[in-house]
Biopython code that builds the backbone (N, CA, C, O; Angstrom):
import numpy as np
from Bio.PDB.StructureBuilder import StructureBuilder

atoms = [
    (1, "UNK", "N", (0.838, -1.185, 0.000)),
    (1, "UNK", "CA", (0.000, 0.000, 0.000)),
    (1, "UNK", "C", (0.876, 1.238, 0.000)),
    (1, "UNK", "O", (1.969, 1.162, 0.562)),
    (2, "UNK", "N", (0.459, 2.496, -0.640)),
    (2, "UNK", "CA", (1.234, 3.257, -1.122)),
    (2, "UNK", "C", (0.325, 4.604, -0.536)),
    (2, "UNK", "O", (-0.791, 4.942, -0.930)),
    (3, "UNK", "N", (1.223, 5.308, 0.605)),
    (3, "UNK", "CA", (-0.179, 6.343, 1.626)),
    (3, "UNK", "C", (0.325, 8.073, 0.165)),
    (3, "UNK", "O", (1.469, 8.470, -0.056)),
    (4, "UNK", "N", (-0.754, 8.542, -0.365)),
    (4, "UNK", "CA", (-0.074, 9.761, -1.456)),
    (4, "UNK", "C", (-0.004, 11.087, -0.616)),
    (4, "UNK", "O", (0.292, 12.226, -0.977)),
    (5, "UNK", "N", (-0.366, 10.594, 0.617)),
    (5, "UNK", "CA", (-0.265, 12.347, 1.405)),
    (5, "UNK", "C", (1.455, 12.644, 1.622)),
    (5, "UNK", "O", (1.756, 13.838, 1.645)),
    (6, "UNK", "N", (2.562, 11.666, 1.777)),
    (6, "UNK", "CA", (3.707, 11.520, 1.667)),
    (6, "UNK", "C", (4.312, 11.002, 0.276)),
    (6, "UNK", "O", (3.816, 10.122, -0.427)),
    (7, "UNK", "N", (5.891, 11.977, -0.069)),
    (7, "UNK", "CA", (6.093, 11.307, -1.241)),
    (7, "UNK", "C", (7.095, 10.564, -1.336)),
    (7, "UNK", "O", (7.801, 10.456, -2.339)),
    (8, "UNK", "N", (7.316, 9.643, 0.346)),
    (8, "UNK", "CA", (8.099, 8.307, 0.416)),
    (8, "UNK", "C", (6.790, 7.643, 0.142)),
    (8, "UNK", "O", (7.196, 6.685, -0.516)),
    (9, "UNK", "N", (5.545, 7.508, 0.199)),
    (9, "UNK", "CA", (4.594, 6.781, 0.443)),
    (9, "UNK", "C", (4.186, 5.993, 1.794)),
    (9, "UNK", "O", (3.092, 5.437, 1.897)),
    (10, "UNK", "N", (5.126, 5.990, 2.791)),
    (10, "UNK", "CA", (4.430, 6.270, 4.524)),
    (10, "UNK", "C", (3.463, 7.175, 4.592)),
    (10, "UNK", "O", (3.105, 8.274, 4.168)),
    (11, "UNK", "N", (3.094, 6.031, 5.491)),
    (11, "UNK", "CA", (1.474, 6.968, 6.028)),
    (11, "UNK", "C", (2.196, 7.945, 7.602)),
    (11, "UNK", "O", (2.968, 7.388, 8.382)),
    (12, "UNK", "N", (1.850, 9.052, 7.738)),
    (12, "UNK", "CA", (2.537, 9.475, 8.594)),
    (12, "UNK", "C", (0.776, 10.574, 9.268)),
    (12, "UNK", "O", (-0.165, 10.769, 8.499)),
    (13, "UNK", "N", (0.777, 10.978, 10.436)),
    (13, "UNK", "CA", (-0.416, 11.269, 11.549)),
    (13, "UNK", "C", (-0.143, 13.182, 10.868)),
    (13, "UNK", "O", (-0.987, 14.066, 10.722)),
    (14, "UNK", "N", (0.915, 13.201, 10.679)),
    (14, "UNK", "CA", (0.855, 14.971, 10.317)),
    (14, "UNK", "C", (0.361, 14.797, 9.023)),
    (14, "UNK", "O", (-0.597, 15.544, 8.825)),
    (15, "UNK", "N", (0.642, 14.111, 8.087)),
    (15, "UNK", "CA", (0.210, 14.451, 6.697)),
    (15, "UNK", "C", (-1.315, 13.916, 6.238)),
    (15, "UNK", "O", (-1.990, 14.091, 5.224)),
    (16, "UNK", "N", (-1.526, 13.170, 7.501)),
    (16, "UNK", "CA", (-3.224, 12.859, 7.281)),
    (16, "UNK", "C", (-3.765, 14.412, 8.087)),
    (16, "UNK", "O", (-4.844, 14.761, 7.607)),
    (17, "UNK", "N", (-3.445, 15.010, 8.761)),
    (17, "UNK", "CA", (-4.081, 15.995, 9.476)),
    (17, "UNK", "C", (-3.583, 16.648, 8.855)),
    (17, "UNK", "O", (-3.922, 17.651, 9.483)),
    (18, "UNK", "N", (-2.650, 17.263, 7.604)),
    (18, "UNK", "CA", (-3.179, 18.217, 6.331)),
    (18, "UNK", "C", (-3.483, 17.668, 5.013)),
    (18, "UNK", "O", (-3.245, 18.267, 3.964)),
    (19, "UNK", "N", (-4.088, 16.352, 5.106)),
    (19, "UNK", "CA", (-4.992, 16.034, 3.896)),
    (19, "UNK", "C", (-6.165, 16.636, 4.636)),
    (19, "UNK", "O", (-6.808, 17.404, 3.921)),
    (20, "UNK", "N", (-6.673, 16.489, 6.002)),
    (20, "UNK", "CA", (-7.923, 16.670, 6.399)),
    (20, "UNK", "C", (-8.462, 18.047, 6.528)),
    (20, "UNK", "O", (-9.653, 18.351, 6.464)),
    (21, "UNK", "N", (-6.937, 19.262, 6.818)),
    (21, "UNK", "CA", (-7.562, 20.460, 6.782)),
    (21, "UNK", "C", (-7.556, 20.973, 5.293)),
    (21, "UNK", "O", (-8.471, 21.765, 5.065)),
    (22, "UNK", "N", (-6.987, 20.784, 4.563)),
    (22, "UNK", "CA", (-6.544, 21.206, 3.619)),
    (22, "UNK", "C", (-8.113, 20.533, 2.463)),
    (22, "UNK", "O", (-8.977, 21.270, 1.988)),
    (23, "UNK", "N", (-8.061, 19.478, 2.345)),
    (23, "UNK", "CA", (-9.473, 18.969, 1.328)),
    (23, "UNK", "C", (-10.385, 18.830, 2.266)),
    (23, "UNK", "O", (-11.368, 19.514, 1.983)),
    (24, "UNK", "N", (-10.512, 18.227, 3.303)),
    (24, "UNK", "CA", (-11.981, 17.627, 3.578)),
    (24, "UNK", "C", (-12.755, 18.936, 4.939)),
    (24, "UNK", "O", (-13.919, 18.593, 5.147)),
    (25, "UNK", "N", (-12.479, 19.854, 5.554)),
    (25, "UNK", "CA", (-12.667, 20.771, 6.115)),
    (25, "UNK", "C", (-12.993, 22.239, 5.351)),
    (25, "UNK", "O", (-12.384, 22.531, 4.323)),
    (26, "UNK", "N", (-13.540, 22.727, 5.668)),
    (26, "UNK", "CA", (-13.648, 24.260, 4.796)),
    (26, "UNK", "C", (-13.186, 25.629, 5.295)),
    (26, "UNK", "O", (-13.829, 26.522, 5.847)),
    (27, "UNK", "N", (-11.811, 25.548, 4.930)),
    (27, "UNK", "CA", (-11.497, 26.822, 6.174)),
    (27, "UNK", "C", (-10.726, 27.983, 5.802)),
    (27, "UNK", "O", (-9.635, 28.391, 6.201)),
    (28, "UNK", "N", (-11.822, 28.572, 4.653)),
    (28, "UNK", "CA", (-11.550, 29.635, 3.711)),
    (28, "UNK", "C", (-12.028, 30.850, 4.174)),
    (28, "UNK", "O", (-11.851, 31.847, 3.474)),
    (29, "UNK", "N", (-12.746, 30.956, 5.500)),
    (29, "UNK", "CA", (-13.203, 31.476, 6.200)),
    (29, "UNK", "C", (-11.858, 32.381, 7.280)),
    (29, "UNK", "O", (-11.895, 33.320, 8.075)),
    (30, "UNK", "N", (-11.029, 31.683, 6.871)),
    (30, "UNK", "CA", (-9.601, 31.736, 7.789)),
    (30, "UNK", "C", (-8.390, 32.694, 6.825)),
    (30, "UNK", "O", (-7.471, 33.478, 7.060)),
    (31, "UNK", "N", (-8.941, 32.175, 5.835)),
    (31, "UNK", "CA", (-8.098, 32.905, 4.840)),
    (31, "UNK", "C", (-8.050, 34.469, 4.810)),
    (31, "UNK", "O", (-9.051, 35.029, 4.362)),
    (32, "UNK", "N", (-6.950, 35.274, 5.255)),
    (32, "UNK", "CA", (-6.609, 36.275, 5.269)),
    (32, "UNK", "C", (-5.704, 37.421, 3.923)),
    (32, "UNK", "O", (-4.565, 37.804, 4.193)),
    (33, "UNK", "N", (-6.161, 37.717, 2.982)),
    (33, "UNK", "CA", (-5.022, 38.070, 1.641)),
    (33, "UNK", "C", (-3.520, 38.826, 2.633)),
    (33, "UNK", "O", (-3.734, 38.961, 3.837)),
    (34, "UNK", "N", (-2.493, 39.150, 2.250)),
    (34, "UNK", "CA", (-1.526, 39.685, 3.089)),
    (34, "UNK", "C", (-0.062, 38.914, 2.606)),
    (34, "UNK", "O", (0.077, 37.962, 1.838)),
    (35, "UNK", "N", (0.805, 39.574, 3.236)),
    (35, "UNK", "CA", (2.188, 38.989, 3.175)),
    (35, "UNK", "C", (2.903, 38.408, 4.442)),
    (35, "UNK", "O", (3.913, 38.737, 5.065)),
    (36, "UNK", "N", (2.133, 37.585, 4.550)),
    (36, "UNK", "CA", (2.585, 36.808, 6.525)),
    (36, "UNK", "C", (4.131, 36.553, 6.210)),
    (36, "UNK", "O", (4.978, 36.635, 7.100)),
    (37, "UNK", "N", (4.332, 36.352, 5.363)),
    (37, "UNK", "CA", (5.944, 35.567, 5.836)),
    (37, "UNK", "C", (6.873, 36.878, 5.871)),
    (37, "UNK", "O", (8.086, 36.716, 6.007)),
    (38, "UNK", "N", (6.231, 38.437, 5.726)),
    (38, "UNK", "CA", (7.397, 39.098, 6.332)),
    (38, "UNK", "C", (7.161, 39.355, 7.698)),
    (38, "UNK", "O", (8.048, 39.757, 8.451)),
    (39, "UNK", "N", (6.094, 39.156, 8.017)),
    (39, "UNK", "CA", (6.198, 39.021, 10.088)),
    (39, "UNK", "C", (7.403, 37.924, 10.264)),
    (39, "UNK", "O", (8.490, 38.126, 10.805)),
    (40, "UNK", "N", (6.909, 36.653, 9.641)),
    (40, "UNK", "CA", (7.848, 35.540, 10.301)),
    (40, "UNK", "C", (9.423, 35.897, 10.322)),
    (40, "UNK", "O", (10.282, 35.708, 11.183)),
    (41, "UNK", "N", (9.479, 36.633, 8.720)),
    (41, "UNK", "CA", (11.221, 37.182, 8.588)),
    (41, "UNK", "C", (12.006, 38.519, 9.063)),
    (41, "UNK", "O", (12.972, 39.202, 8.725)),
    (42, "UNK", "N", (10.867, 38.466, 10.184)),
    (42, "UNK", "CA", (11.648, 39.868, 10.887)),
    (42, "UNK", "C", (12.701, 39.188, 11.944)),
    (42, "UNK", "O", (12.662, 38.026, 12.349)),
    (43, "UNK", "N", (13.484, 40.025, 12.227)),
    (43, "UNK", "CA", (14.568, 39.757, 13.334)),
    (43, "UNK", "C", (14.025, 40.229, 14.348)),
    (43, "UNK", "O", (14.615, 41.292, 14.540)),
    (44, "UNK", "N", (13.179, 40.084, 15.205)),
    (44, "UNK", "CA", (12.437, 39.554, 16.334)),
    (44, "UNK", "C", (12.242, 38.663, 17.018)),
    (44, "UNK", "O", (12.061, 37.637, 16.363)),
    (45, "UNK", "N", (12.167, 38.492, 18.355)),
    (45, "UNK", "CA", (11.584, 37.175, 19.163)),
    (45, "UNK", "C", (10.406, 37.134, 18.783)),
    (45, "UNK", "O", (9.584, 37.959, 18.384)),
    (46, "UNK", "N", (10.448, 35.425, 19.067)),
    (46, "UNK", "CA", (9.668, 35.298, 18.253)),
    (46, "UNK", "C", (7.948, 35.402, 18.954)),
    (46, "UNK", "O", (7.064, 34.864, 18.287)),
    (47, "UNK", "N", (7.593, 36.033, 20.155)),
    (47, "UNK", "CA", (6.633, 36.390, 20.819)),
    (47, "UNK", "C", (6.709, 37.904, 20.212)),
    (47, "UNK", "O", (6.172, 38.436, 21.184)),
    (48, "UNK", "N", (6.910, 38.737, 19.540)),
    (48, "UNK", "CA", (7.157, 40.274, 19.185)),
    (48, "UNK", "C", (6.064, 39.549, 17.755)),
    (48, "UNK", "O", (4.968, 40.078, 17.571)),
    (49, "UNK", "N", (6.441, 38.521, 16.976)),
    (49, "UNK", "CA", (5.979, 38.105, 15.551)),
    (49, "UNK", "C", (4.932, 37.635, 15.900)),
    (49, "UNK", "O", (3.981, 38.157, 15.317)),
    (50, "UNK", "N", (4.652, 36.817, 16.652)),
    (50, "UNK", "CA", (3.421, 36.562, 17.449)),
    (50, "UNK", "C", (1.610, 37.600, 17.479)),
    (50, "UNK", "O", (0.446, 37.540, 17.082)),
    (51, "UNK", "N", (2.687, 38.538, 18.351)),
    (51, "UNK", "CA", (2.290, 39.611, 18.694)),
    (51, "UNK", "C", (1.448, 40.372, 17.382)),
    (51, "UNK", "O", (0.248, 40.636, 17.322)),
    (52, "UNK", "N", (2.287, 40.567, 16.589)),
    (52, "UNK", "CA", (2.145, 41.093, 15.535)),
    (52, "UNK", "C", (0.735, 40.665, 14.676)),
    (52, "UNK", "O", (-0.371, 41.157, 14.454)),
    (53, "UNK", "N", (1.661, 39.157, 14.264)),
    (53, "UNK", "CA", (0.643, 38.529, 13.465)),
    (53, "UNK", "C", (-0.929, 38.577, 14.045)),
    (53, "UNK", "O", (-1.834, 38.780, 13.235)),
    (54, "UNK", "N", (-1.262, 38.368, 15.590)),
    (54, "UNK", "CA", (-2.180, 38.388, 16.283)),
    (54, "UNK", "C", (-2.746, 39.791, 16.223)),
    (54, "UNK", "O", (-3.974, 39.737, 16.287)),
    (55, "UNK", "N", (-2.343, 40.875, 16.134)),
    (55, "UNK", "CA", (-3.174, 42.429, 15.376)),
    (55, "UNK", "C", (-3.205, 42.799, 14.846)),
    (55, "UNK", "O", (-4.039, 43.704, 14.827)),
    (56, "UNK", "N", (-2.081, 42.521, 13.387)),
    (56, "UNK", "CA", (-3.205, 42.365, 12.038)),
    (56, "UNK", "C", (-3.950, 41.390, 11.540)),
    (56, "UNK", "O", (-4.571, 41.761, 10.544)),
    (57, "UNK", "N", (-4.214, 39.772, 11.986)),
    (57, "UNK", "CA", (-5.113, 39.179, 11.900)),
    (57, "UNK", "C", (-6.518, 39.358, 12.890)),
    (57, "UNK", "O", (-7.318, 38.439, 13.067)),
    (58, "UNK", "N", (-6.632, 40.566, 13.423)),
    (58, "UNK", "CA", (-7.630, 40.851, 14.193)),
    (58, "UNK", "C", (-8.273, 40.029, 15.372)),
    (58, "UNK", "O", (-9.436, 40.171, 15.751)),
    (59, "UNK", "N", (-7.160, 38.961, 16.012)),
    (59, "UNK", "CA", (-7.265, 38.618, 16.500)),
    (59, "UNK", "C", (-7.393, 38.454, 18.352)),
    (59, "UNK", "O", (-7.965, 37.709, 19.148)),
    (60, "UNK", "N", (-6.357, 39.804, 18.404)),
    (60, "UNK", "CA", (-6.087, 40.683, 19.596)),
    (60, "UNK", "C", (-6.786, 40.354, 20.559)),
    (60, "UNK", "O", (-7.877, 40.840, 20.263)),
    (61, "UNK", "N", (-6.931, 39.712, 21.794)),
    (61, "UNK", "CA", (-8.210, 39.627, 22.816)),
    (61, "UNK", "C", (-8.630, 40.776, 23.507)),
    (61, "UNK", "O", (-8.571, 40.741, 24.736)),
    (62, "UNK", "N", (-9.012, 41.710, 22.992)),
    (62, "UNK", "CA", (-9.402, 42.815, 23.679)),
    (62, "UNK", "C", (-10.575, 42.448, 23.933)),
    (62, "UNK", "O", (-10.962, 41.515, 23.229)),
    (63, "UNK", "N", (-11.728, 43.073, 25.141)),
    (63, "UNK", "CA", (-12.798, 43.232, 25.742)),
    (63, "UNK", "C", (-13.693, 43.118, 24.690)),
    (63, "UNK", "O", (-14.088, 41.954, 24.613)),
    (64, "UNK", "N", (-14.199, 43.875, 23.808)),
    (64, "UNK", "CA", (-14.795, 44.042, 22.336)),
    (64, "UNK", "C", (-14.949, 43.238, 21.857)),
    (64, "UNK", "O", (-16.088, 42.984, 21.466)),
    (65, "UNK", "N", (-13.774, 42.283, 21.586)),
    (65, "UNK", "CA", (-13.656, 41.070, 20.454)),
    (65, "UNK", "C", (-14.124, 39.681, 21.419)),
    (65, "UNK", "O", (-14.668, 38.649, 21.024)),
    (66, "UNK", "N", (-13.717, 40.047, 22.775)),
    (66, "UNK", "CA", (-14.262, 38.666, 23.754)),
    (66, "UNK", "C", (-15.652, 38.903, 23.639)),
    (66, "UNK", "O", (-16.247, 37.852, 23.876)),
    (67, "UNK", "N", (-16.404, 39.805, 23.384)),
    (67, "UNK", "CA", (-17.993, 39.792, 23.790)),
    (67, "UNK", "C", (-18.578, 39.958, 22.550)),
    (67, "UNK", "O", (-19.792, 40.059, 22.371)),
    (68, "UNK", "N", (-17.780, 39.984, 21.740)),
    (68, "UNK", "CA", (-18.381, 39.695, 20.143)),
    (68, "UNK", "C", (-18.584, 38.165, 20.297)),
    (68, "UNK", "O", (-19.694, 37.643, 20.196)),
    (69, "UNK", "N", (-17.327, 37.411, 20.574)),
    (69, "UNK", "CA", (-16.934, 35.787, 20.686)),
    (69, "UNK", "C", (-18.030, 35.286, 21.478)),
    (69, "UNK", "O", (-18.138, 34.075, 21.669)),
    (70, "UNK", "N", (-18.741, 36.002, 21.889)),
    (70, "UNK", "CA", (-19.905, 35.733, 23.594)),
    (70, "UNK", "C", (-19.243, 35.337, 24.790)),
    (70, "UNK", "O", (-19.577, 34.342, 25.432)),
    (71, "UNK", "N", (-18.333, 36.079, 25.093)),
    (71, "UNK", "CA", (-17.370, 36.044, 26.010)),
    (71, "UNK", "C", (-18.140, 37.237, 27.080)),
    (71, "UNK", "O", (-18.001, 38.347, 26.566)),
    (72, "UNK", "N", (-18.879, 37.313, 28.363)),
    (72, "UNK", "CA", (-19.432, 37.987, 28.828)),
    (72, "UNK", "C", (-18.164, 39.140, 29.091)),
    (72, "UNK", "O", (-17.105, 38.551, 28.875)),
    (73, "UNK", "N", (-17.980, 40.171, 29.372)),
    (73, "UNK", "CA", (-17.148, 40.874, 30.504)),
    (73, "UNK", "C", (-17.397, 42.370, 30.095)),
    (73, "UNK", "O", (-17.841, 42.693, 28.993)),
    (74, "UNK", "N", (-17.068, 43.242, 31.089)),
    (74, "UNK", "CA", (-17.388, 44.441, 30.839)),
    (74, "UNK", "C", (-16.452, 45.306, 29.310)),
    (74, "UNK", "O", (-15.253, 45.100, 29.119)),
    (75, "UNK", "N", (-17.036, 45.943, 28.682)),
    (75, "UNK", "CA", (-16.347, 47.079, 27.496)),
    (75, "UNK", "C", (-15.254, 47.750, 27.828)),
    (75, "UNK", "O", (-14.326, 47.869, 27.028)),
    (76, "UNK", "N", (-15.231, 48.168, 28.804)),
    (76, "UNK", "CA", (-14.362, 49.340, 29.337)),
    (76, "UNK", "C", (-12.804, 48.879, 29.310)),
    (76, "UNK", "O", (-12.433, 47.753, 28.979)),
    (77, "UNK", "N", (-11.875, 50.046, 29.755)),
    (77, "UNK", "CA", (-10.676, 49.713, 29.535)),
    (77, "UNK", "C", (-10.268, 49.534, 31.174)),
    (77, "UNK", "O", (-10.527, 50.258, 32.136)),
    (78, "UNK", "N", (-9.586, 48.370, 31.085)),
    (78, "UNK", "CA", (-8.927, 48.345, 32.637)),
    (78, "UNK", "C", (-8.205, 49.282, 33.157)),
    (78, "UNK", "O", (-8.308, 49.637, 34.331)),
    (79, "UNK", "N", (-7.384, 49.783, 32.297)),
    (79, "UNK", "CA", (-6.062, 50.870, 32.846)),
    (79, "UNK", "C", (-6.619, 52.009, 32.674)),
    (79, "UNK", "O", (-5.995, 52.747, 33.437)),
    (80, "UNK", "N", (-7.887, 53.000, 31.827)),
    (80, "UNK", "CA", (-8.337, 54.083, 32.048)),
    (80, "UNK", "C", (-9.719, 54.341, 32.341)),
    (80, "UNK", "O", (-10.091, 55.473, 32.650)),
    (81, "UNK", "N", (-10.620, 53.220, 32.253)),
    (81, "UNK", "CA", (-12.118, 53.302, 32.297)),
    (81, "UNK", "C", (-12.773, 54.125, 31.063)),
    (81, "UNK", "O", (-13.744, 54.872, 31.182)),
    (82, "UNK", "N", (-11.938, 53.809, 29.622)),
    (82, "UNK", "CA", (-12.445, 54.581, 28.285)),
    (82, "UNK", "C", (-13.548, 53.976, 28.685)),
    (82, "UNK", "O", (-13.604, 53.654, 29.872)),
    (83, "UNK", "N", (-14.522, 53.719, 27.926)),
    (83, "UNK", "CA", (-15.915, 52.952, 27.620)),
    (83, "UNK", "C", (-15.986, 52.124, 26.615)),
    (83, "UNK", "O", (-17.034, 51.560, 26.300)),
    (84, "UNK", "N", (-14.523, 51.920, 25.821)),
    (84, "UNK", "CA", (-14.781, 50.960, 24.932)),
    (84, "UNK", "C", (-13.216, 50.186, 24.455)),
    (84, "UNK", "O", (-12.429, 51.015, 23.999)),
    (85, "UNK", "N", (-12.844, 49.190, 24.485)),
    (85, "UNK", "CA", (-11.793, 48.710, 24.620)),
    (85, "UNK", "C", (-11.584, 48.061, 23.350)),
    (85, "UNK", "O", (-12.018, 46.918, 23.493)),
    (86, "UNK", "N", (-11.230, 48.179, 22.416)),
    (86, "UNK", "CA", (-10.902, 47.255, 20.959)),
    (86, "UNK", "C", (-9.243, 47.715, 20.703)),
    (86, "UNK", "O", (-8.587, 48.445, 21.447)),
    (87, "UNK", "N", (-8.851, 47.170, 19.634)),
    (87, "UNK", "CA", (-7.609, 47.008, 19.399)),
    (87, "UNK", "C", (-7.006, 47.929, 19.054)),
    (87, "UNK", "O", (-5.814, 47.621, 19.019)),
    (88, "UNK", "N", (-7.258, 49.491, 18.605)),
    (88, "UNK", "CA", (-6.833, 50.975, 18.117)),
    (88, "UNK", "C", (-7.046, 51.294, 19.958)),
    (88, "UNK", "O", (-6.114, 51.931, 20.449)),
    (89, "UNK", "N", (-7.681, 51.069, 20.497)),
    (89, "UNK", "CA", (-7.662, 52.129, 21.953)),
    (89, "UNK", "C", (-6.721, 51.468, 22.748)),
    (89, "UNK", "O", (-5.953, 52.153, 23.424)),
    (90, "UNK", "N", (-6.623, 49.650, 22.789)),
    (90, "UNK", "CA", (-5.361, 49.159, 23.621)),
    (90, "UNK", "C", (-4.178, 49.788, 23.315)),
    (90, "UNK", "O", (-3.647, 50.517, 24.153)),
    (91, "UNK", "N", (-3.603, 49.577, 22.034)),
    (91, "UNK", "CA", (-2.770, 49.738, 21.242)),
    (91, "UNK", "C", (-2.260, 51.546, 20.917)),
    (91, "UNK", "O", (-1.072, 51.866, 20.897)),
    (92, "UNK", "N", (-3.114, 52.298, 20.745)),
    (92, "UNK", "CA", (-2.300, 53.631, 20.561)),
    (92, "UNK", "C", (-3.281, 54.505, 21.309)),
    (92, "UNK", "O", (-2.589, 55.507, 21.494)),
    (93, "UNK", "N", (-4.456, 54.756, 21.856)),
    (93, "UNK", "CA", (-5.380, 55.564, 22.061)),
    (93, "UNK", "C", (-4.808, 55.643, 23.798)),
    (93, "UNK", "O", (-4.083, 56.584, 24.121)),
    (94, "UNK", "N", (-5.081, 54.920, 24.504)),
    (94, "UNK", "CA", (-4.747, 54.589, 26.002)),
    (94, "UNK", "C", (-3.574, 54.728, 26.509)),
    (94, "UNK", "O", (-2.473, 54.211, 26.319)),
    (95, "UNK", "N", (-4.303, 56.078, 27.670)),
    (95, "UNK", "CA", (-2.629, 56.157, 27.927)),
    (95, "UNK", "C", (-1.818, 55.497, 28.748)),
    (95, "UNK", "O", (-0.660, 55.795, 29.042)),
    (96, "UNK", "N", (-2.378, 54.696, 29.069)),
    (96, "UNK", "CA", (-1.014, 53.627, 29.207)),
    (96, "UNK", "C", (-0.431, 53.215, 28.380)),
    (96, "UNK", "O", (0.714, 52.953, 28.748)),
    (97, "UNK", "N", (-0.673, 52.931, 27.065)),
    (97, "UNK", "CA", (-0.073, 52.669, 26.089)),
    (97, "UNK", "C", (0.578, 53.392, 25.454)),
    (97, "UNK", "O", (1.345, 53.023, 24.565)),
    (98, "UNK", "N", (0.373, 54.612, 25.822)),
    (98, "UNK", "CA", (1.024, 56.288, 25.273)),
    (98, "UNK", "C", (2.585, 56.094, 25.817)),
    (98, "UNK", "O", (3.693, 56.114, 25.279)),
    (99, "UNK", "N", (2.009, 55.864, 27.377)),
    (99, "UNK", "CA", (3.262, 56.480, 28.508)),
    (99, "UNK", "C", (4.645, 54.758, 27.851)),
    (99, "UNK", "O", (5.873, 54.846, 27.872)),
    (100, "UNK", "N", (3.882, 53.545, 27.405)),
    (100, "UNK", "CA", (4.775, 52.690, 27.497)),
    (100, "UNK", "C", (5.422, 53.098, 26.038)),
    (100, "UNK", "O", (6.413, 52.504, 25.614)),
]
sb = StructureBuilder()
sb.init_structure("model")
sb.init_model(0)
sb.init_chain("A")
sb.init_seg("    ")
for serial, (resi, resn, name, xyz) in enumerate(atoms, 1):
    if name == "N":
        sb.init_residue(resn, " ", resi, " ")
    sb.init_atom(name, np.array(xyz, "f"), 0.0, 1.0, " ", f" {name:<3s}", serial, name[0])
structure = sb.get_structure()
C-alpha cells in the first residue's frame, strides 16, 4: 500500500491531518489576503511576531472582540475606564499605552 499524502509513500499522523484540513474541512473562512511571511522574517523574538501577526489578523483579545466571541465581561478599559476597549484604543489611544 502506497499512503499519497507523503512522497516516500508512509502513512505518517501529520500528513493525514493536512490532507484533512486542507481537502476535507472548509477553512476559507480563515483565509486572510496579506504577506505573513514578512512578520515571520523579521529579526524579532519570536513572541514580538506573534504579537504582531495576532493584530493584524484581528485577532487581539481585547474586551470588544471577547464579547463579540460571547465572552461575557465588561467594554471598558482596565487601565483608564475609556468605555470601549478594541484594538486601536489598547494599542495607541490609552494612555497607558502612550506612557509605554
Amino acid at each position: 500500500m502506497i499512503w499519497k499524502g507523503e512522497k516516500s509513500g508512509t502513512y505518517s499522523v501529520k500528513s493525514a491531518y493536512r490532507i484533512c484540513v486542507t481537502e476535507m474541512a472548509d477553512n476559507s473562512h480563515m483565509h486572510v489576503n496579506g504577506r505573513w511571511d514578512l512578520i515571520w522574517k523579521l529579526k524579532v523574538p519570536p513572541k514580538i511576531k506573534k504579537f504582531l501577526w495576532r493584530v493584524c489578523r484581528r485577532c487581539f483579545p481585547t474586551r470588544a472582540r471577547l464579547n463579540s466571541r460571547g465572552i461575557s465581561c465588561p467594554l471598558d478599559c482596565v487601565h483608564c475606564n475609556h468605555n470601549y476597549e478594541d484594538s486601536i484604543h489598547i494599542l495607541i489611544e490609552c494612555p497607558k499605552a502612550v506612557q509605554v
